[in-house]
N, C-alpha and C positions, 0 to 999 in steps of 0.2 A: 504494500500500500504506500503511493508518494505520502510525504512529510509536508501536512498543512503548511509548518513552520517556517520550508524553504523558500521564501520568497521569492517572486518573479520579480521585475524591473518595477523599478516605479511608475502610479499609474497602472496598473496591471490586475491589481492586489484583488481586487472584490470579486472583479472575474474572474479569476485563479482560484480561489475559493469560492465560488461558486460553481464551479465544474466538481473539486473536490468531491462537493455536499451532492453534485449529482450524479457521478461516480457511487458516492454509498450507499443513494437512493437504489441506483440502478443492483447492486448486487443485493440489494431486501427486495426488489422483484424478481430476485432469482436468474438475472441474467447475466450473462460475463460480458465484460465489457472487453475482454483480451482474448476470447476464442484463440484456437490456432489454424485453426479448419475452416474456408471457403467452396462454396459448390459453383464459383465462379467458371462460365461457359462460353461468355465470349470477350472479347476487347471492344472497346470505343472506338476503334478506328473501324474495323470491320462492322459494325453495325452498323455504323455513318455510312460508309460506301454501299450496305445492299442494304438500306434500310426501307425503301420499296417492296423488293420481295419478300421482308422478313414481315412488313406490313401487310400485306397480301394474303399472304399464308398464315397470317396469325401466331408465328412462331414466336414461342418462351425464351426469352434471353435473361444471363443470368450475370449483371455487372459487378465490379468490385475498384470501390476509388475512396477520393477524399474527397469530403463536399465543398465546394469553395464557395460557396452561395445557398442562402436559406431565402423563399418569401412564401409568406403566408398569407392564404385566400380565404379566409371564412374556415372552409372545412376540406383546405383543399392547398398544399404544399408545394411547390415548386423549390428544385434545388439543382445546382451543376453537380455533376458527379463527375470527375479526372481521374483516368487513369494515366501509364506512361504514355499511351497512344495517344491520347485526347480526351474533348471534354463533350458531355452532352447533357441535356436537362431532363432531370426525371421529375413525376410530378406523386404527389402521397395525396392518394383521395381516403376521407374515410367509411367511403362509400365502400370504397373497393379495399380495402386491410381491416375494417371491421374497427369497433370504437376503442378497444383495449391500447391496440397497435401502436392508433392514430396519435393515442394522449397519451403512450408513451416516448413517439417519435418525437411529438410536440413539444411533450416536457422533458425530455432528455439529451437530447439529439441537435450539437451546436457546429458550425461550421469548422471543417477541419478534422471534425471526425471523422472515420473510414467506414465505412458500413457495404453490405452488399445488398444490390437490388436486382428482385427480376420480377421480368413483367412481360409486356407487350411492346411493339412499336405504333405509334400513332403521331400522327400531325396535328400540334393545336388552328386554333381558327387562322394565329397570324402564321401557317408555311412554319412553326419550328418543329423540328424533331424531337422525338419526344418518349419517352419509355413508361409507361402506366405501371406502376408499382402494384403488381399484385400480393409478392411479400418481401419484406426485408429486414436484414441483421447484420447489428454492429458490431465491428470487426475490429475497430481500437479508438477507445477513447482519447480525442486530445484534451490535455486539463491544462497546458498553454493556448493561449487563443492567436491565432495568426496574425503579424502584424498588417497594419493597412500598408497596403503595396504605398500609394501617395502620400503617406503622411513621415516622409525621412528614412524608412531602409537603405541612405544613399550613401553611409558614413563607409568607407575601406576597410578602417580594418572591422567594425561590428559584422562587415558581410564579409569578409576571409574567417572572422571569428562562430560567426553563423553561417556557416555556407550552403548549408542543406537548406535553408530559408533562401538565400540569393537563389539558389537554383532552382527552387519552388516556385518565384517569382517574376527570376530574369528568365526567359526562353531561351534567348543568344548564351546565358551561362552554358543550360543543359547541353545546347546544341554546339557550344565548343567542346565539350563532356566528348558528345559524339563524334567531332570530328578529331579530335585527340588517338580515342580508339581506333579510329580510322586511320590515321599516322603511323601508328605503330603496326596496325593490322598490315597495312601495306608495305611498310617494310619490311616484315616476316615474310611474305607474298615473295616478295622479288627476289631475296634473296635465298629462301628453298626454290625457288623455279631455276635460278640458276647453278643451282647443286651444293649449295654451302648447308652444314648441318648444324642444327643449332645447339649450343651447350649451356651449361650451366657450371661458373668457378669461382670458387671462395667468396665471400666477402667479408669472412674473416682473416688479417692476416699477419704473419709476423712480422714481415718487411711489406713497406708498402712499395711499388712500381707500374712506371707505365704513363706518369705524366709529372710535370711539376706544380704539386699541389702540397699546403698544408693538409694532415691527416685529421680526424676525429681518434682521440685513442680512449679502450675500455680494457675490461678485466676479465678475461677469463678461468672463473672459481673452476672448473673443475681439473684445467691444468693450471691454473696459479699463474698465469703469466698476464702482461699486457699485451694487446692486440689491438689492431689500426682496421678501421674499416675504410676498404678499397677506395680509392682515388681515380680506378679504371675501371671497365668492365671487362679485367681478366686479361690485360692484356701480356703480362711474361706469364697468366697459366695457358693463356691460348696457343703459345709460340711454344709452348713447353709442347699442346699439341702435335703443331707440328713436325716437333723433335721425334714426336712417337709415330708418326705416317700420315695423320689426317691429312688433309688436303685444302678444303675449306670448309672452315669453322665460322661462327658468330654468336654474337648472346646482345640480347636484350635485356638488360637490369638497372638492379637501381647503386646508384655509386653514391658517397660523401666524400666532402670538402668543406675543410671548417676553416674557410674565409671571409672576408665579406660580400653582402649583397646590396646589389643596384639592379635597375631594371633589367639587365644582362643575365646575372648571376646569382646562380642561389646554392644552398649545400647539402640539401637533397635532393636528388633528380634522376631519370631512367636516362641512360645513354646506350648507345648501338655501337659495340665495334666487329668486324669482320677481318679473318686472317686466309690468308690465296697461298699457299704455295706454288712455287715456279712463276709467279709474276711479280714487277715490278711496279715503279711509283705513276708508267707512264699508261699501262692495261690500269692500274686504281685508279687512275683520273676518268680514263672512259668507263668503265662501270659507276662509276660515282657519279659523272652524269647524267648517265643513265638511269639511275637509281632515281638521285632529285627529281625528275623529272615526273617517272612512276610515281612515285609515291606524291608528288603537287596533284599531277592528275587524279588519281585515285581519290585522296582527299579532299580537295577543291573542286575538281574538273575544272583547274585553269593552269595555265602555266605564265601566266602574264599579275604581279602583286605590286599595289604600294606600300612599302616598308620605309617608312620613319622618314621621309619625306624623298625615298629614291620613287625612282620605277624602275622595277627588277623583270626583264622577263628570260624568262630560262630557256626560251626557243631558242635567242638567239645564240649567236658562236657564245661559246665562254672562252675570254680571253686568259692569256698567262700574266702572271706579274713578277718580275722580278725583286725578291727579297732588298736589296743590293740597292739595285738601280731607283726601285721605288720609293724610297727613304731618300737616298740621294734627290729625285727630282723633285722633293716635296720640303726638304729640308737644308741642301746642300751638304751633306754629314756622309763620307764615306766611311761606314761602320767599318770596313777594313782595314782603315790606314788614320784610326780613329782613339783616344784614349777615355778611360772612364772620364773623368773631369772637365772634357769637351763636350761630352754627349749631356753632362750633368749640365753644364752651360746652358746648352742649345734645348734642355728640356724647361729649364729657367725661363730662357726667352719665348719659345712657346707656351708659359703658364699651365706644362704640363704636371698635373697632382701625380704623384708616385710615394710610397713605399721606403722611407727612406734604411729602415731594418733590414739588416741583409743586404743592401742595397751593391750590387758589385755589376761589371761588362757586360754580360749578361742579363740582367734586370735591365739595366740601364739602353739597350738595344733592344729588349722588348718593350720598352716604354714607349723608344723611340717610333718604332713601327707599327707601335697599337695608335699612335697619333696620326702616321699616314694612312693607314687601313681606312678611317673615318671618312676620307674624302673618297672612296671609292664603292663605284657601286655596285658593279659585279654586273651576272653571275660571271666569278671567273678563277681559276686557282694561281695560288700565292707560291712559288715555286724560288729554290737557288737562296734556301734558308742556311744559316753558319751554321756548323756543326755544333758551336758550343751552344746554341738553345734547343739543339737537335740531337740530345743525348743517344737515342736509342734508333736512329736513324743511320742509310748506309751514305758512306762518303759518295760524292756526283766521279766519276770515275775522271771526267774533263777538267772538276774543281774540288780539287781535295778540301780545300776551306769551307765548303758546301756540302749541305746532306740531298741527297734524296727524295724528299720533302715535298708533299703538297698540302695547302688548305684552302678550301671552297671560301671564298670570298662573296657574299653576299650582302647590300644594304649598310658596308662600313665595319661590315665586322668577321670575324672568322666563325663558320658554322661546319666544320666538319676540320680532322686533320689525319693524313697518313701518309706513311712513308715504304721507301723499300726496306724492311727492318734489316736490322744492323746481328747478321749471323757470325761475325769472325768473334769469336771468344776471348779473342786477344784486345782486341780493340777496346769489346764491349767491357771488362773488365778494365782498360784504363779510364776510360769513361768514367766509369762509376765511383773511381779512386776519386777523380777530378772531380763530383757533382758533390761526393763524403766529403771533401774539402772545403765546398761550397755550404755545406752546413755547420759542418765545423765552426767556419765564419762566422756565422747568424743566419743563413737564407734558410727557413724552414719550407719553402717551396721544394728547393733540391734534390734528387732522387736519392734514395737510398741505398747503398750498395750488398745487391741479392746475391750471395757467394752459390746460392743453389741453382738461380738462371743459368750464369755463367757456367758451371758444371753440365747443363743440360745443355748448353751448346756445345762444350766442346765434345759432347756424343754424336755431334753434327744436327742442322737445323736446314733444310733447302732453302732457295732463296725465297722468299717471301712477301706479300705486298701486306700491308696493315691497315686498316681505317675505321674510323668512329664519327660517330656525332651523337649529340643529345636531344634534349627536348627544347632546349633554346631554337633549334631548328622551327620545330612548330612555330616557339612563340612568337618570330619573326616572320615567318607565315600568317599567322594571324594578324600580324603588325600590334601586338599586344606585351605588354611586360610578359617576363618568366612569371613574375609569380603570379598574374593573374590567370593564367592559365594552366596552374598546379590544381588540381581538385581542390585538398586542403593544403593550404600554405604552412608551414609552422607559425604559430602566434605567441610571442610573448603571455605568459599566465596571466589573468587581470590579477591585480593587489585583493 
């Protein structure tokens, strides 16, 4: 039984205990107001479409929703009943349920609450659709009262902190709900139609790998140790894969990242990455645009979005950009022939915020480059990346100072990144010397150095292509914040 005591918002109160009192009314009539059991037989959407023939035929339908509208006629009820399909109106005669029924519907039965009805279909005089309740039973009592759509459900965070209400209210929420799923569904799509198998690894871990990210770190009682939850989705357990034969792998999951958020970035989120044996960074660029594409159509059916004030469309060529070059024409800074304390300069004079913790050539070059990113609009990939922000990537065999490297360039920002992975054993292990160094320092971004990767490579690894993207993808597809297109966002506790 809820807690008269637990108060709802201010405002709220009388109502809220008034539902209470009719909640205990309702179980001294002997009814549950929580059944678990519906004899529910058809949806609201499908009755709306033949609801001629089912008028015709006089055939029994048997609904089950929430009421979002009560008015009463004398002796004679009208109410919207919603399911997930839709809404339609049924009407309580007490003609037709008999006087018991009617004055318990009357007196018990407030909007919001879930009840099932079945009846008839008929037309009232004005043309509306219309279901003749000939019996029904309520199927959950609500003893909060819904707020009025118009009267301020408009604040952020009260609708991230109630969201199940936003989405009860907004349409465009539920129906990004759906297109989300659709996001993902279609990724799964394309990437089994092309033979990749999908898996599932760790996301607990003792060394974290696979991108440069601060970790979340917890405890695990029943081996007593600390453990980081993943940064990637599996990406040195996937390549470990392919040390063992697979060929190509992907996973779908959900990764953390205990950094900060902006409209970009959040640190909990599902991301997608995919591992190819025997191909390279330059087959992952054509499959990856391939992919986008898939997967906008499928989702959308469009390949043409405004995103954050570009126009993005994906038909056209997707151009290359030069890591290097790119910086250079936007900044005049040739990152190669460049020192930390110039680029520090030049981040100064562009007023660009960074990170000053940690803060070394590296940081300081992806500063640099996240400031020319902005001006461009894509679609296109970001290619002829330094190897030192490109830890697990293979050297350009033309430019050694260069990885392998690509990232999908969309709308200003980076929404996907892969490389040809980095299989020599020898290498990968200095690397990883050089990133431990980097933490050493203070960069808690900096990869950690996996003595067990390295071991699994030198069993031999084929060559490899890598790639990922997350859900930022959508959100820029939707041309929407990350977080408002999280189902539930994390929220701060209220005090």
């Amino acid at each position: 039984m809820p807690n008269p005591k637990a108060l709802p918002p201010a405002g709220k109160v009388s109502e809220y205990e008034e539902r209470i009192k009719k909640l205990k009314e309702l179980e001294k009539e002997g009814i549950n107001p929580y059944p678990a059991k519906t004899e529910r037989t058809h949806l609201v959407k499908p009755v709306l479409l033949n609801f001629a023939k089912l008028e015709k035929d006089h055939s029994s339908v048997a609904l089950a929703g929430r009421l979002r509208s009560l008015r009463s006629h004398g002796n004679l009820i009208f109410a919207n009943l919603e399911d997930a399909s839709g809404k339609i109106q049924i009407a309580i005669s007490k003609k037709e349920i008999g006087d018991k029924d009617y004055k318990i519907f009357e007196k018990f039965i407030d909007m919001g609450d879930f009840i099932e009805a079945e009846g008839e279909c008929f037309l009232t005089h004005k043309g509306e659709k219309t279901i003749l309740v000939k019996n029904w039973k309520l199927l959950a009592k609500a003893l909060r009262p819904l707020p009025d759509k118009w009267s301020g459900f408009k604040d952020e965070e009260e609708r991230f902190r109630k969201r199940y209400l936003d989405i009860l209210f907004n349409p465009e929420v539920k129906e990004m709900i759906e297109k989300r799923a659709k996001f993902w569904q279609a990724t799964r799509e394309f990437l089994t139609k092309k033979g990749f198998l999908e898996v599932e690894t760790p996301v607990l871990e003792i060394t974290t790998g696979g991108a440069d990210a601060r970790p979340f770190i917890t405890h695990h009682n029943a081996l007593n140790l600390d453990a980081y939850l993943r940064i990637s989705a599996g990406e040195l357990w996937q390549k470990k894969l392919m040390v063992a034969g697979l060929e190509k792998v992907f996973e779908i999951g959900r990764i953390f990242r205990n950094e900060g958020m902006d409209s970009e970035h959040l640190q909990d989120y599902t991301q997608m990455e995919f591992y190819w044996a025997y191909a390279d960074y330059e087959e992952g660029m054509k499959l990856t645009e391939e992919m986008y594409k898939y997967i906008a159509k499928e989702t959308f059916g469009a390949l043409k979005f405004k995103i954050r004030g570009f126009e993005v469309d994906l038909e056209k060529k997707w151009e290359r950009y030069d890591y290097r070059q790119t910086i250079k024409k936007y900044t005049g800074v040739d990152i190669l022939k460049v020192k930390e304390k110039e680029i520090k300069d030049k981040l100064n004079e562009l007023k660009v915020e960074y990170d000053k913790k940690g803060f070394n050539i590296t940081r300081a070059i992806d500063n640099l480059w996240k400031y020319c990113r902005r001006q461009i609009s894509g679609p296109g990939f970001l290619i002829g990346a330094p190897i030192m922000v490109s830890p697990l990537a293979k050297r350009d065999d033309k430019n050694p100072e260069t990885a392998q490297r690509f990232q999908v360039i969309l709308a200003g920002s980076e929404l996907g990144n892969g490389y040809s992975e980095l299989n020599d054993p020898t290498d990968q292990e200095k690397r990883f010397k050089e990133q431990q160094k980097l933490r050493e320092a203070g960069d808690e971004e900096a990869q950690m150095f996996d003595k067990d990767f390295v071991e699994a490579l030198e069993y031999g690894m084929p060559p490899t292509c890598g790639f990922g993207f997350s859900e930022r993808l959508f959100a820029f597809l939707m041309d929407k914040p990350a977080r408002e297109t999280q189902i539930f966002p994390l929220m701060r506790p209220k005090n």
